[in-house]
C-alpha positions as a Python dict, from the first residue, in 0.01 Angstrom:
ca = {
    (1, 'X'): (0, 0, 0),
    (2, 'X'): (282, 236, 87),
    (3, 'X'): (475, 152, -229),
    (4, 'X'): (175, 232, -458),
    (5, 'X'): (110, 533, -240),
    (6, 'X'): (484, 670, -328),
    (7, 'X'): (426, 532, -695),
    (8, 'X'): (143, 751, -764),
    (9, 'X'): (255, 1045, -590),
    (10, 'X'): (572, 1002, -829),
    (11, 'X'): (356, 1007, -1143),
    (12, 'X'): (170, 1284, -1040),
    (13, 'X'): (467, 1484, -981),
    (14, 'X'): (656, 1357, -1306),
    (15, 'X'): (322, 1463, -1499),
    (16, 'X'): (329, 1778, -1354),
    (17, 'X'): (664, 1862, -1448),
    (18, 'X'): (613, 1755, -1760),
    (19, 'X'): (323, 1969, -1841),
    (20, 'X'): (480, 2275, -1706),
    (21, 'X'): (747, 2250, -1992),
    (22, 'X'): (476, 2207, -2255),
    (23, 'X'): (314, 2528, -2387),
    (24, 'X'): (-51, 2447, -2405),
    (25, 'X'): (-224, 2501, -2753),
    (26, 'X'): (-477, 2747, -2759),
    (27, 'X'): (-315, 3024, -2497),
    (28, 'X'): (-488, 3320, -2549),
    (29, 'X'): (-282, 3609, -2672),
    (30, 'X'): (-303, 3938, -2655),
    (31, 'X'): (-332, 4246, -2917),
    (32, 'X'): (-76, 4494, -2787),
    (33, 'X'): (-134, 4823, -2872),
    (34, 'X'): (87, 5163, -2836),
    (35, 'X'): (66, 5506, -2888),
    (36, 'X'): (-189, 5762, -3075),
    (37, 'X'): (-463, 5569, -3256),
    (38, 'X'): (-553, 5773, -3567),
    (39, 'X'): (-788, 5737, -3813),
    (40, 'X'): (-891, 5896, -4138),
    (41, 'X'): (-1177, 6058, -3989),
    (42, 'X'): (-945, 6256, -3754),
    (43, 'X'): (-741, 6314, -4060),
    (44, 'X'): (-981, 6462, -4237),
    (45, 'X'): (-1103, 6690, -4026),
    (46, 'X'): (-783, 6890, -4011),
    (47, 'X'): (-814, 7216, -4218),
    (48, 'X'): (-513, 7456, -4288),
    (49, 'X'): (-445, 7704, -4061),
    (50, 'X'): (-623, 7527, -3720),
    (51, 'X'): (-461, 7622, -3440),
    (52, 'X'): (-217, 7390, -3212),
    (53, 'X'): (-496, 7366, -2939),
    (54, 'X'): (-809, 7291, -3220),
    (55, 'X'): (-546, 6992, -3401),
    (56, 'X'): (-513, 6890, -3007),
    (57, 'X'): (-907, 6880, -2965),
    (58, 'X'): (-955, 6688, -3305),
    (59, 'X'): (-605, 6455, -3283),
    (60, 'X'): (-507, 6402, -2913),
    (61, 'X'): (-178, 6508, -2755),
    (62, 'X'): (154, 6405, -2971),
    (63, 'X'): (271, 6093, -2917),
    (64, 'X'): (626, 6300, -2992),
    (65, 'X'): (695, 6670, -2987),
    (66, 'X'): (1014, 6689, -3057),
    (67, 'X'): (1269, 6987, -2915),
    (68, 'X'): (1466, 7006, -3183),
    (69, 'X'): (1123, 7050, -3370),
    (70, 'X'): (920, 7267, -3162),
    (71, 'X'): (682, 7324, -3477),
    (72, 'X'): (623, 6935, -3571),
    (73, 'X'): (406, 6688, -3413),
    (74, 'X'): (429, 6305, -3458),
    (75, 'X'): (160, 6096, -3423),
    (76, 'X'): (259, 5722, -3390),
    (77, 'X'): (71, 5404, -3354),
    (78, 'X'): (151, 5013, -3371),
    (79, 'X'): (-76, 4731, -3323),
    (80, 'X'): (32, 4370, -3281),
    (81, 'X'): (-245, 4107, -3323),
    (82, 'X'): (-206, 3836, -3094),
    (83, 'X'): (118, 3752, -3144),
    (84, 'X'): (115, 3809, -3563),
    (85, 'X'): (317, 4073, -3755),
    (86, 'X'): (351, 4458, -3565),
    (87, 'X'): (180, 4731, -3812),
    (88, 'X'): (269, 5089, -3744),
    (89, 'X'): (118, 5395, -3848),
    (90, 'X'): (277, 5731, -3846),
    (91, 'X'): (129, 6094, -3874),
    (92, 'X'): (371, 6446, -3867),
    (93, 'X'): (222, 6740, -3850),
    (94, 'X'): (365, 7091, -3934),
    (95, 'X'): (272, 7431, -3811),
    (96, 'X'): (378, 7784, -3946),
    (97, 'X'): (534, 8045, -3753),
    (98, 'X'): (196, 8158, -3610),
    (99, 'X'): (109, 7833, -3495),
    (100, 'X'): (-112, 7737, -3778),
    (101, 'X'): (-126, 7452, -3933),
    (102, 'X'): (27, 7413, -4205),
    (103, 'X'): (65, 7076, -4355),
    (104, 'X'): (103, 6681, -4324),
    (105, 'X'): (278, 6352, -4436),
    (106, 'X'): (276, 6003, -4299),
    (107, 'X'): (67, 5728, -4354),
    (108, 'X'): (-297, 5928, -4398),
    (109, 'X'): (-354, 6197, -4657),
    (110, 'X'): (-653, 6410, -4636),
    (111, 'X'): (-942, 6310, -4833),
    (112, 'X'): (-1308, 6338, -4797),
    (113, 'X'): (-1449, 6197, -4485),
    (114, 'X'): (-1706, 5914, -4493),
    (115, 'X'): (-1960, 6151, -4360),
    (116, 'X'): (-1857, 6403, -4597),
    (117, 'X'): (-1918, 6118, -4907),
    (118, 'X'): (-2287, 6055, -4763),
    (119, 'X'): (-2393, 6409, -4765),
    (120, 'X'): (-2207, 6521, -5080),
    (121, 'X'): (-2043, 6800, -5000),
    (122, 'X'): (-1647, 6925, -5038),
    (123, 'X'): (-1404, 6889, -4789),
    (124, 'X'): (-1225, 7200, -4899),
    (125, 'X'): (-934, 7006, -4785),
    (126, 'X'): (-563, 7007, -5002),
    (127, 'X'): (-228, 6802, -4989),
    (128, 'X'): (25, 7122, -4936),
    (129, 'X'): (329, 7070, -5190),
    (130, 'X'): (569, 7281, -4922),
    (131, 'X'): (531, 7034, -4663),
    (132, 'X'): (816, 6865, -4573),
    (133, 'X'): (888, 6557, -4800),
    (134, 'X'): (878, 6192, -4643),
    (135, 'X'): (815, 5897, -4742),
    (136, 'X'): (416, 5829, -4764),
    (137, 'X'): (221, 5534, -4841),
    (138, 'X'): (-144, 5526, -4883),
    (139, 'X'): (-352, 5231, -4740),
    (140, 'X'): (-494, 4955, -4954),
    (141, 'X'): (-860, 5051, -4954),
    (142, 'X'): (-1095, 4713, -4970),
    (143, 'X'): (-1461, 4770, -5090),
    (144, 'X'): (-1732, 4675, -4790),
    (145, 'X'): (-1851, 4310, -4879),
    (146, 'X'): (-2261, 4330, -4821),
    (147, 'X'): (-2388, 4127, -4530),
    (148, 'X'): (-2474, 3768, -4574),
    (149, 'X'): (-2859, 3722, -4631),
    (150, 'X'): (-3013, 3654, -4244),
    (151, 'X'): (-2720, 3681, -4078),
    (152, 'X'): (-2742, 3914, -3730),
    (153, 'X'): (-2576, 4213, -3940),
    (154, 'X'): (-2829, 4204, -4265),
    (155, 'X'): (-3150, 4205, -4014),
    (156, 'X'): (-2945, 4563, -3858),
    (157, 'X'): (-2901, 4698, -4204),
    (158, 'X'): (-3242, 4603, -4277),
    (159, 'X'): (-3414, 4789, -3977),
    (160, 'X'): (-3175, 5064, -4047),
    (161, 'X'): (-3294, 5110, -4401),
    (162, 'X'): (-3683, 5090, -4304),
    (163, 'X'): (-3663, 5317, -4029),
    (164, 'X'): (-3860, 5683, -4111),
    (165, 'X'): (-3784, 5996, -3932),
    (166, 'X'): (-4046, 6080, -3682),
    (167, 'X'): (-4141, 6444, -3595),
    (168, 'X'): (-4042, 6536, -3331),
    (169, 'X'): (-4260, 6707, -3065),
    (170, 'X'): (-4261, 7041, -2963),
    (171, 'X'): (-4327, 7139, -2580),
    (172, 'X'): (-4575, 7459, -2562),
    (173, 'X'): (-4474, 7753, -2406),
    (174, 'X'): (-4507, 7763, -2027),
    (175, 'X'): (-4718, 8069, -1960),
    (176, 'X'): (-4606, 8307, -1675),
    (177, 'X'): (-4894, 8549, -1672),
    (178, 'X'): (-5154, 8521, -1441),
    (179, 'X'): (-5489, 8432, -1604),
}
């Protein structure tokens, strides 16, 4: 009894040990992300000669603000999906002398906001040709794929699309004359 005793406690330690070495498949992992997320939206928003504290409202503080650079700001942002390949984005913006903006370069380029595509109207936004030249590249834009037939998202868009405005009411006017 005392020798099968020992015996099992041995195997239960050896299998223990064992298992501790072993990664187990399926460990969650996390997405790490760092610094300023950005998106087009913000991008587009920007307008030529905003000042520093209006790009602040619309972008966030600077991830960078360089002293050497007083009139730059560098937006930076990298995500890395669960363990997979690290994507960074980078924004730098410039101001003027008056501390204006002035112009951009990075990985976003102004452009007409989705919102700004639904309504039909002009962003009165341009690329400026005296901002400081670096490197750029534009994202790969995919078209939206339309949502499977009865799935959970085409009953949303579905709703969405049959939905009416409703009027809405107006309170009267609280009289304050004695009648």
């Amino acid at each position: 009894m005392q020798n099968l005793k020992q015996t099992l406690t041995g195997l239960s330690l050896l299998s223990l040990a064992m298992l501790a070495g072993c990664s187990l498949p399926g460990v969650y992992k996390i997405d790490i992300q760092q610094g300023n997320v950005v998106t087009q939206d913000m991008i587009d928003q920007l307008r030529p000669g905003m000042t520093r504290q209006q790009v602040r409202f619309i972008m966030g503080t600077p991830l960078i603000q360089d002293t050497f650079h007083p009139n730059r700001w560098d937006y930076l942002y990298s995500l890395q999906a669960a363990g997979g390949q690290r994507k960074q984005e980078r924004v730098s913006l410039v101001f003027n002398g008056n501390n204006q903006l002035s112009g951009l370069s990075g990985d976003f380029m102004p452009g007409t906001s989705r919102e700004q595509q639904i309504m039909g109207t002009d962003s009165g936004t341009s690329v400026d040709s005296a901002a400081p030249a670096q490197p750029t590249t534009t994202p790969a834009v995919t078209p939206e794929t339309p949502a499977i037939p009865g799935s959970t998202e085409d009953t949303i868009q579905k709703e969405i699309d049959s939905a009416r405005p409703a009027a809405v009411p107006t309170p009267e006017r609280i009289r304050t004359d004695d009648q």
